[in-house]
C-alpha positions, 0 to 999 in steps of 0.5 A: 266181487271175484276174489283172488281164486276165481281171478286165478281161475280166469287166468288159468283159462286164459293160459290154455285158450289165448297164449300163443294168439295174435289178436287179429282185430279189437272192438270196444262196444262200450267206451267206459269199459276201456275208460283207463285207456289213456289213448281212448278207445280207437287207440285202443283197438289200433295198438291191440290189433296185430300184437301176439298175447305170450304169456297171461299174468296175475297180481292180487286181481289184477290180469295182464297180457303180455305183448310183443313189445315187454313195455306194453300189456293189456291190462284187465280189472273184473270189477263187481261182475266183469268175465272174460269169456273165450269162444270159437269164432263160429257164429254158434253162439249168441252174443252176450247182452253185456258184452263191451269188448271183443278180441278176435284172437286168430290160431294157437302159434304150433309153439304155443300148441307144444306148450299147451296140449290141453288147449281145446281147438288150437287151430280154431279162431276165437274171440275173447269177449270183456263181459261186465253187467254193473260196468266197474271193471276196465281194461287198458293198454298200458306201459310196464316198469321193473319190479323193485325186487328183480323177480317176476311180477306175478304168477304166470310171468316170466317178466321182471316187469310189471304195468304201472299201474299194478305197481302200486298192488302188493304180491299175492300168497301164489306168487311164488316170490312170497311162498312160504320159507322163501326170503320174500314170505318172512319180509312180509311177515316183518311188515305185518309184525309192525302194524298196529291196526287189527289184523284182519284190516292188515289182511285186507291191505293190498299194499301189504298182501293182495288178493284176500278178500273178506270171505277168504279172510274170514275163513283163513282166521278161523282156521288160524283161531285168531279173531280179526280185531287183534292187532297185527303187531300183538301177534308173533312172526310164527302166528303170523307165518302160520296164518299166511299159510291158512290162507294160502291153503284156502284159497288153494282149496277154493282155486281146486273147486273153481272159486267162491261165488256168491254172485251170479254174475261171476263165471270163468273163462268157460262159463262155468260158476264156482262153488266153493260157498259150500265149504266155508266154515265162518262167512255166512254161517251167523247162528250156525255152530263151529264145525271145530267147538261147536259154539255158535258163530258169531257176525260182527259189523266190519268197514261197512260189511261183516265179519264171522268168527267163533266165540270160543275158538276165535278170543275177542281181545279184551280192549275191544 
């Protein structure tokens, strides 16, 4: 599944290539992939088409666009193996044998052009086409409501609205509503703080923290040398704030080179796969030693999937 900086990695795309477009027509090619549509497929294409895509927003792995309209965007989920793919309307390419959905996006708004310089043939039409092998991804139109705390609702919004249904997901360590030393990190910490369950589960709690997927996890705790079964609350507000800044340091480093992908499936706006499995330093790496201590990292089962830590750096807590 993408994580959080190949989801970014997508939104980046997106910003450069589709902002500033007005969405000259819509084709859902399969009807299971707008199943969170409320209105089904032809309402769908019929409340797309003709709307201008302003902005590209993301919380956790969540993607919307915003419309026209502030109380309506589309809203996207990749799932296990969705892509979003952007290319010129030119007949020059093949179409996917996995495509769902297109979007034929008609030229870059010259305002839009002045904003993005680096955008590749502004004037050219394209088509955003929904790509999904294994079919869990969606996208929807959907209403929006205020954000709880006032501030823009994800990175890449200027906002203060967020879908409905991304209400419910917590911020992400990009947003910059959560950076470090800002009132919105050490509310969080607080709420870490006071979880009893294992930090790693705290991690992965995406009403608490979004976007930290089991491998960017893994490694943000061994680079905080603490093991993920400690409990979140045993934990003090500095030990948690520096582990907040690992993470958001992995994936930075992670959205730099393109994403972690372990999957196959999984590429970015462009097509191009990630590559940042060749840097991990926990995940993957069972019987392999510590690139800190050199003790033998360990793999331990974890809600149905694994957990790799080292022994020495990382201290099992007694109770477990």
């Amino acid at each position: 599944m993408p994580e959080l900086p190949e989801v970014e990695t997508v939104r980046e795309g997106l910003d450069r290539h589709i902002v500033g477009r007005r969405i000259e027509s819509a084709q859902v090619l399969r009807d299971y992939s707008v199943r969170r549509h409320e209105g089904g497929p032809l309402d769908f294409v019929d409340r797309l088409t003709g709307q201008t895509v302003n902005y590209v927003a993301r919380r956790g792995k969540f993607l919307w666009l915003g419309l026209d309209g502030v109380d309506e965007t589309l809203v996207g989920h990749l799932g296990m193996s969705g892509q979003l793919l952007v290319k010129a309307l030119d007949g020059s390419a093949e179409d996917h044998k996995h495509l769902r959905v297109r979007l034929v996006l008609g030229p870059m708004s010259e305002a839009a052009m002045g904003e993005r310089p680096s955008a590749e043939a502004p004037l050219v039409p394209v088509t955003l086409d929904f790509v999904d092998q294994r079919t869990f991804g969606y996208l929807a139109v959907c209403e929006t409501e205020p954000t709880p705390d006032g501030l823009a609702a994800g990175l890449g919004s200027h906002e203060a609205r967020i879908p409905t249904v991304v209400a419910h997901i917590a911020r992400d360590l990009l947003d910059p509503a959560v950076a470090s030393g800002t009132p919105g990190r050490k509310a969080l910490v607080r709420l870490i703080k006071s979880k009893p369950a294992a930090i790693k589960r705290v991690l992965l709690d995406q009403t608490v923290v979004s976007g930290i997927g089991n491998i960017y996890a893994d490694e943000s705790l061994w680079r905080a040398a603490v093991h993920g079964e400690r409990p979140a609350n045993k934990l003090t507000g500095p030990a948690i704030d520096r582990l907040l800044d690992h993470a958001f340091d992995v994936m930075s480093e992670a959205l730099v080179q393109g994403g972690t992908s372990f999957d196959a499936l999984y590429v970015n706006v462009n097509g191009e796969s990630g590559y940042f499995d060749r840097s991990l330093n926990a995940y993957g790496r069972e019987g392999e030693p510590c690139r800190r201590c050199g003790a033998i990292i360990r793999r331990s089962e974890f809600m149905n999937r694994s957990s790799y830590w080292c022994p020495t750096c990382q201290t099992r807590p007694r109770s477990t």
